[in-house]
KOLVEX-789123 format. One line per field, with one value per residue (C-alpha): residue in one letter; x negated, y, z negated. Coordinates in Angstrom, 1 decimal, always signed. Layout:
! residues N
rest: [A; ...]
xx: [X; ...]
yy: [Y; ...]
zz: [Z; ...]
This chain:
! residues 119
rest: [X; X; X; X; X; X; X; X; X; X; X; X; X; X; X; X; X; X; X; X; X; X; X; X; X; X; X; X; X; X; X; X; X; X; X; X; X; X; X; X; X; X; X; X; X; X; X; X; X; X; X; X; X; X; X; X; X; X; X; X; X; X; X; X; X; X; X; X; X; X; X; X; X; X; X; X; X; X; X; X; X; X; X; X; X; X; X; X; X; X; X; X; X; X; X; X; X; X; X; X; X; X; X; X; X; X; X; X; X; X; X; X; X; X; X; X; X; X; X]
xx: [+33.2; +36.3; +39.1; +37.2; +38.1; +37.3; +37.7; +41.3; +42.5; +42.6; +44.3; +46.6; +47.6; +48.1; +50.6; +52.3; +52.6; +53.5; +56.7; +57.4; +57.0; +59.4; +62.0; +61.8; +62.8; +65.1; +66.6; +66.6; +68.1; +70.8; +71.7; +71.5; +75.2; +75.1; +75.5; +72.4; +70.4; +67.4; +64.3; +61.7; +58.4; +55.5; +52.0; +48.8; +46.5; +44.9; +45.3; +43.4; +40.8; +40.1; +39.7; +37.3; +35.7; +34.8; +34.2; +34.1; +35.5; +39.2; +41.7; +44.0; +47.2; +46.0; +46.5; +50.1; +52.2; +54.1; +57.1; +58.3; +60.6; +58.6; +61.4; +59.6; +61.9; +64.3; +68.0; +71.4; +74.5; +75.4; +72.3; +70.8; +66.7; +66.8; +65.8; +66.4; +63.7; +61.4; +62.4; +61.8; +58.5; +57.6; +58.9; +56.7; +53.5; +54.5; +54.6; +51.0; +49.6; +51.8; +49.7; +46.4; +46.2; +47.8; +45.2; +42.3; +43.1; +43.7; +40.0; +38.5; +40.1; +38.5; +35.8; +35.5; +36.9; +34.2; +31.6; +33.1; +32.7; +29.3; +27.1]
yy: [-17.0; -14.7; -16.6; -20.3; -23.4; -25.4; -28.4; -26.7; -25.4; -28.7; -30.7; -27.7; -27.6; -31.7; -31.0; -28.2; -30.9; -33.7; -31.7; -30.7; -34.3; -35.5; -32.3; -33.9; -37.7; -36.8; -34.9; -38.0; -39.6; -37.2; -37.4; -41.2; -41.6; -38.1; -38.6; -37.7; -36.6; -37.4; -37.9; -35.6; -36.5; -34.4; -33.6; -32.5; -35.4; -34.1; -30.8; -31.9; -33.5; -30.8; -28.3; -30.5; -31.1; -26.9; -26.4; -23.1; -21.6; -22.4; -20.3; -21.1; -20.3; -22.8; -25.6; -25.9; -28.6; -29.0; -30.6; -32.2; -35.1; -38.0; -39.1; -42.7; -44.2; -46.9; -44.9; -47.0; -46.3; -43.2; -41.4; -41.4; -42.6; -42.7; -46.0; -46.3; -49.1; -46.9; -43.8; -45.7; -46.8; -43.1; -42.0; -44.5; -43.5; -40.1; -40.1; -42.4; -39.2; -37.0; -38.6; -38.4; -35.4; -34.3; -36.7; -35.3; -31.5; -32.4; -33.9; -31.0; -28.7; -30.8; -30.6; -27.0; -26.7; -29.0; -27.3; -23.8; -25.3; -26.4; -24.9]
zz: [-11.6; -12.6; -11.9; -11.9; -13.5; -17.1; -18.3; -20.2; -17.3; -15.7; -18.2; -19.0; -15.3; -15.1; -18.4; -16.2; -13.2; -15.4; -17.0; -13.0; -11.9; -14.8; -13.5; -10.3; -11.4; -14.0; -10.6; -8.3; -10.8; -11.3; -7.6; -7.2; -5.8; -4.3; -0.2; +1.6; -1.4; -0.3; -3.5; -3.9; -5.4; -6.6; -5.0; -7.8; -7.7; -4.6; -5.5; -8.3; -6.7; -4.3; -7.6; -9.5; -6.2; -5.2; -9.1; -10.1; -6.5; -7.2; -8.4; -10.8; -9.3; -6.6; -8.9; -9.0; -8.4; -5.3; -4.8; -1.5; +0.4; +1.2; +3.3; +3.3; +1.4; +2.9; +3.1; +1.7; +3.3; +2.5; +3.1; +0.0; -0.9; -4.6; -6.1; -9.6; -10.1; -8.3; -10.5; -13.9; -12.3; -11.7; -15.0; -16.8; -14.9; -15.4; -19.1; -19.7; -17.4; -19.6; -22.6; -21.2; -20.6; -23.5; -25.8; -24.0; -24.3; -28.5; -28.4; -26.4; -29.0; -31.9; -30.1; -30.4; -33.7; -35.2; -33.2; -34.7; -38.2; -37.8; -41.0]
């Protein structure tokens, strides 16, 4: 099981993916009146399913996130996909993962902590 995956490395790796996917907006935003910028989103929830699914047979450097262009956006004049309504929405789901994932990795260290501090 060198090499496998626990509960840490999961939520460590959705914190990783989180700051990518937040990258990625804050980009799309950046290039919202750029011609022919076309968005780009971020792929780990399947990634992550597929790891918690094999269990222990995943490596970590398998569980990074990927970023792409959907390109299934509707495209203004000019070539460009970025919607800012879209983007907020993105940015708010991204920071309530952002938070999860960050709240459960501070209980799975209290976790241990208490369990180290067990007389």
């Amino acid at each position: 099981m060198a090499g496998g995956m626990n509960i840490l490395d999961y939520l460590e790796a959705g914190i990783r993916a989180e700051g990518v996917r937040q990258q990625t907006i804050a980009n799309n935003v950046a290039n919202m009146g750029t011609p022919d910028f076309r968005r780009s989103d971020v792929r780990f929830e399947d990634l992550l399913a597929k790891a918690m699914k094999a269990g222990g047979d995943i490596d970590k450097s398998e569980l990074e996130a990927e970023v792409f262009q959907p390109k299934n956006t509707p495209v203004k004049a000019n070539g460009n996909d970025v919607s800012m309504d879209m983007e907020v929405g993105e940015m708010v789901k991204n920071s309530l993962k952002h938070k999860t994932f960050t709240l459960l990795l501070k209980k799975k260290y209290r976790q241990m902590s208490d369990a180290m501090s067990v007389r």
